[in-house]
PyMOL CGO cylinders between C-alpha atoms (Angstrom):
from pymol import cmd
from pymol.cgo import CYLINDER

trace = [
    CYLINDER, -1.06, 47.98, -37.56, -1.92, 50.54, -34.98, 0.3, 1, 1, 1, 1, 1, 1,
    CYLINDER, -1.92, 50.54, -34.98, -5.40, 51.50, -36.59, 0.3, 1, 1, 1, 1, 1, 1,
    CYLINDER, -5.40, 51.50, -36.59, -5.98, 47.72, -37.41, 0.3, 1, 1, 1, 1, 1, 1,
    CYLINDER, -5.98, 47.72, -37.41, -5.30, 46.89, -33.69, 0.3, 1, 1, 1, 1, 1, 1,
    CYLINDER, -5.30, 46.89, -33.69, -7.62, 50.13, -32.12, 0.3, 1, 1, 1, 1, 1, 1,
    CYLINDER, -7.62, 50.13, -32.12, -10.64, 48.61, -34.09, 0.3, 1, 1, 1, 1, 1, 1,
    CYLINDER, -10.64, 48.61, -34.09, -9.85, 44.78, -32.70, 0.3, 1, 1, 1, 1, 1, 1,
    CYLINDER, -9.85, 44.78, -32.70, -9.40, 46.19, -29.30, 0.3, 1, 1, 1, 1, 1, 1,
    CYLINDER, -9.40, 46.19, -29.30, -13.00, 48.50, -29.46, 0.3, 1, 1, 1, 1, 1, 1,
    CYLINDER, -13.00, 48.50, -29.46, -14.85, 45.37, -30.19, 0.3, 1, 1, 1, 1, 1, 1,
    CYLINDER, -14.85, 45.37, -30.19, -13.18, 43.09, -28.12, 0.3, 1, 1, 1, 1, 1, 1,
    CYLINDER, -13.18, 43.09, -28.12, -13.75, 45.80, -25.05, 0.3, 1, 1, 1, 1, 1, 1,
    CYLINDER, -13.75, 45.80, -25.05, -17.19, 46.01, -25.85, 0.3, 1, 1, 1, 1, 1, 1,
    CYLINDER, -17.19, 46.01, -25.85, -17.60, 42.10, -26.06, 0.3, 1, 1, 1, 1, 1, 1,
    CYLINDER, -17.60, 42.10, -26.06, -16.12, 41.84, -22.83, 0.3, 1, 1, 1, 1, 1, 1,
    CYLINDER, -16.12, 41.84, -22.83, -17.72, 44.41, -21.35, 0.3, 1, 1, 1, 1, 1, 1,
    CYLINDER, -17.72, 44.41, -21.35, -20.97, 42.58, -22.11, 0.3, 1, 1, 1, 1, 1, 1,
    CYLINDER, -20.97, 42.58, -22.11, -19.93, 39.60, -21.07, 0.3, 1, 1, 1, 1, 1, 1,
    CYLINDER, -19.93, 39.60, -21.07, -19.41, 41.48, -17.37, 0.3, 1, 1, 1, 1, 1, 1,
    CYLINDER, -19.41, 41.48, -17.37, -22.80, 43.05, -17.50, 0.3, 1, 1, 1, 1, 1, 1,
    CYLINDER, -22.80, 43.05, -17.50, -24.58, 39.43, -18.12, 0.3, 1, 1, 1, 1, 1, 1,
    CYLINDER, -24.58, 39.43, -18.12, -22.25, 37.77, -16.02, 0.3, 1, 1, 1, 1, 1, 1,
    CYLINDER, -22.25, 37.77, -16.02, -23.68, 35.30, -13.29, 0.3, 1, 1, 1, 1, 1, 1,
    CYLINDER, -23.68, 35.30, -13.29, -21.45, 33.87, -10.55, 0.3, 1, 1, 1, 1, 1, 1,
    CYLINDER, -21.45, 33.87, -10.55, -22.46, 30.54, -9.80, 0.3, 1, 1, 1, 1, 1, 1,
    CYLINDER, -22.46, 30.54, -9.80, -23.19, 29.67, -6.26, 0.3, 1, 1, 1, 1, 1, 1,
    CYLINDER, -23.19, 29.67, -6.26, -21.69, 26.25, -5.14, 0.3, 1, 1, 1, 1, 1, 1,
    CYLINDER, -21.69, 26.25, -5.14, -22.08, 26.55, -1.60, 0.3, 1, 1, 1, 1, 1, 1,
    CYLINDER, -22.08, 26.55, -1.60, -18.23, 26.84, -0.98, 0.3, 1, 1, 1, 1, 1, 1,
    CYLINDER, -18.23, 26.84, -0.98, -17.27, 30.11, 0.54, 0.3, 1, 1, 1, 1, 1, 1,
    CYLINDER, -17.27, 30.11, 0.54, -13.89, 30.08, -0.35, 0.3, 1, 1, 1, 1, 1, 1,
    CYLINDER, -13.89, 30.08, -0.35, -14.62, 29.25, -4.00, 0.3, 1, 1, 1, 1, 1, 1,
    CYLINDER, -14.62, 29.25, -4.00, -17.62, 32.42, -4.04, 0.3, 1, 1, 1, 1, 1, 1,
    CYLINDER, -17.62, 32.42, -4.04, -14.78, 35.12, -2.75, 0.3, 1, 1, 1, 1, 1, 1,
    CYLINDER, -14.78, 35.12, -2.75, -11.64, 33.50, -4.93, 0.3, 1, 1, 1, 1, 1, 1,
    CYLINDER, -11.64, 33.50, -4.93, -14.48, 33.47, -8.13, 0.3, 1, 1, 1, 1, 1, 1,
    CYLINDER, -14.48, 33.47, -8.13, -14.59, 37.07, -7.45, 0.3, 1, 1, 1, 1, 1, 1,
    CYLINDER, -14.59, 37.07, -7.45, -11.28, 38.04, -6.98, 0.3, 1, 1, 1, 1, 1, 1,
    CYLINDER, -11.28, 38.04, -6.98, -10.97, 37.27, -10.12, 0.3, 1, 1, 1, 1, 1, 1,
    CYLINDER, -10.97, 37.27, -10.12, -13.87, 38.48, -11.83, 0.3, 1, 1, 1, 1, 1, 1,
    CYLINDER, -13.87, 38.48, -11.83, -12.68, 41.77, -10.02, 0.3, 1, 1, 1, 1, 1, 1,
    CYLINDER, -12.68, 41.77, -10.02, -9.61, 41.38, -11.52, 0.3, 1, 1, 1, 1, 1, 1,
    CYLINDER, -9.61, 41.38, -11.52, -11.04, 40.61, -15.15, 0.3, 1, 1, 1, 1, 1, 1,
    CYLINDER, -11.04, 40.61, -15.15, -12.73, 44.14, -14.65, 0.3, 1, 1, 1, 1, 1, 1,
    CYLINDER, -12.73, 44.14, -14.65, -9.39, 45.60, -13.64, 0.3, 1, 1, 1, 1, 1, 1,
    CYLINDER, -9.39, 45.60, -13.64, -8.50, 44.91, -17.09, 0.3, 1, 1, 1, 1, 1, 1,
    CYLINDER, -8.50, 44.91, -17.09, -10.84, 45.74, -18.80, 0.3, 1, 1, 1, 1, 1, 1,
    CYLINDER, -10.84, 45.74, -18.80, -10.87, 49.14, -17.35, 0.3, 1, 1, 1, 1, 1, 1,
    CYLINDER, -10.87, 49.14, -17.35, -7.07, 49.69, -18.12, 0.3, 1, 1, 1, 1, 1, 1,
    CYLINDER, -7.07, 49.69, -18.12, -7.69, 48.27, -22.14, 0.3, 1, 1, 1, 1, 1, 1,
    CYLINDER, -7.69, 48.27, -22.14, -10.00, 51.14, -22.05, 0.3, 1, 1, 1, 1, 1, 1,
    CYLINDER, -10.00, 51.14, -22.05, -8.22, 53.70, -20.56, 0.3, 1, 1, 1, 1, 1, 1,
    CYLINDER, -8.22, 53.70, -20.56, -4.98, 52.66, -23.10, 0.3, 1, 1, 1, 1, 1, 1,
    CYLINDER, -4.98, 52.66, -23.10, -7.74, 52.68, -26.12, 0.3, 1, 1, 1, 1, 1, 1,
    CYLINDER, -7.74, 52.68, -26.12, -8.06, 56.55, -25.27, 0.3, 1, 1, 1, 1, 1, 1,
    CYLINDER, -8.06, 56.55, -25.27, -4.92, 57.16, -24.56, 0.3, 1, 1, 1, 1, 1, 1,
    CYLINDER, -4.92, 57.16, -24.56, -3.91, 56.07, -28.27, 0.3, 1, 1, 1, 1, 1, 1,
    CYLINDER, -3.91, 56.07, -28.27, -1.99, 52.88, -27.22, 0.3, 1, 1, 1, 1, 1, 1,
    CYLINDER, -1.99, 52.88, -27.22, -4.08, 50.01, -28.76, 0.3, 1, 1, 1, 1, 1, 1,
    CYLINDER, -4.08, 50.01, -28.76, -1.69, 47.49, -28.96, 0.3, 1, 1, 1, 1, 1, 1,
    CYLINDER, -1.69, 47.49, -28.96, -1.86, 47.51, -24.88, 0.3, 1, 1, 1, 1, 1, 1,
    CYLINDER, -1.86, 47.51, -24.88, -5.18, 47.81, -24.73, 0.3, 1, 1, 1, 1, 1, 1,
    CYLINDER, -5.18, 47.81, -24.73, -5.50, 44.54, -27.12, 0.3, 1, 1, 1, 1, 1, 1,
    CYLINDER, -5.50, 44.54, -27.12, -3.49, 42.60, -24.46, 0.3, 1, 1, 1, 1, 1, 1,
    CYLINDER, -3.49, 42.60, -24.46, -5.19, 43.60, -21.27, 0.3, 1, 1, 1, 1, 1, 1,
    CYLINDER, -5.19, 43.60, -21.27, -8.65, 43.00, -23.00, 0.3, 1, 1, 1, 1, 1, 1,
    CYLINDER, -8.65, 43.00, -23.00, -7.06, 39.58, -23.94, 0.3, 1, 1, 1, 1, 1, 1,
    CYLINDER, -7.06, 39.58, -23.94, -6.06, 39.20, -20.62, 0.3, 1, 1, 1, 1, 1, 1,
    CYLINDER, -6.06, 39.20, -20.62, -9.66, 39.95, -19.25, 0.3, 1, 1, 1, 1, 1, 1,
    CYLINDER, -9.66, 39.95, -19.25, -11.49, 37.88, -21.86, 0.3, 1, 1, 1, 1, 1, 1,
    CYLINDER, -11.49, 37.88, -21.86, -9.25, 34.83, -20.65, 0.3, 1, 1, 1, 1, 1, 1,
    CYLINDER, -9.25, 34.83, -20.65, -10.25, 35.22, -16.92, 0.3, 1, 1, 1, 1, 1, 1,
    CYLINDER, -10.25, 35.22, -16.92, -13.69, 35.61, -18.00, 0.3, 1, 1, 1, 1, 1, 1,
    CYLINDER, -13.69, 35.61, -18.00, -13.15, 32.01, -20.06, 0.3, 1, 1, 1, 1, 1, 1,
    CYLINDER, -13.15, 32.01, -20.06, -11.31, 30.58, -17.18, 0.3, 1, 1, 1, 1, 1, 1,
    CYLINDER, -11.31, 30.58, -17.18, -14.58, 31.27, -15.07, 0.3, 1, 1, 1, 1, 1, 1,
    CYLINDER, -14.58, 31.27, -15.07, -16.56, 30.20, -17.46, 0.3, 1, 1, 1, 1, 1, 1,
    CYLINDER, -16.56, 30.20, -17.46, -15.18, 26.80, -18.28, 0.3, 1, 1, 1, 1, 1, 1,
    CYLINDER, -15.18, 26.80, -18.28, -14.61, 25.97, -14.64, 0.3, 1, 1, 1, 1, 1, 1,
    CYLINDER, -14.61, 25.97, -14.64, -18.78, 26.42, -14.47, 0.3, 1, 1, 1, 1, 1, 1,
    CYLINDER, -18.78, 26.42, -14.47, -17.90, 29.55, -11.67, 0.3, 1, 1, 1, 1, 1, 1,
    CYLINDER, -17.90, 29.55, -11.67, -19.45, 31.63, -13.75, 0.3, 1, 1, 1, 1, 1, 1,
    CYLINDER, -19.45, 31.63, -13.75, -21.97, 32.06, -16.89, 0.3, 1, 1, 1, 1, 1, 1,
    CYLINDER, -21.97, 32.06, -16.89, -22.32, 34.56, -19.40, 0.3, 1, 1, 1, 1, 1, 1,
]
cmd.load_cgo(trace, "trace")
């Protein structure tokens, strides 16, 4: 399991993190929307950086969830059209 789960996590972190350097925030006009769009995004990033950090520290089951729980912020963004990728 843990070897199987280190591999899934490596290319989901690398998904993601290519997914953050493409990423476009859309610009609706609403300020409120353009600084709660990046909260966020900011906090998608958050993630990602700890699945990282958990990959090297051996723990890839964590790092599987927090790079699930980035990719899903990233989705959210994406299907409420805040954001494209």
């Amino acid at each position: 399991m843990r070897e199987r789960a280190g591999e899934r996590a490596a290319k989901y972190l690398k998904a993601t993190f290519q997914s953050l350097d493409s990423l476009k925030v859309k610009k609706d006009g609403v300020r409120n929307r353009l600084s709660q769009t990046n909260h966020v995004l900011e906090i998608a990033r958050d993630y990602a950086r700890d699945a990282e950090h958990y990959l090297g520290n051996r723990k890839p089951v964590t790092a599987l969830a927090c790079i699930a729980y980035a990719e899903g912020l990233l989705d959210a963004l994406k299907f409420l059209q805040l954001a494209e990728f």
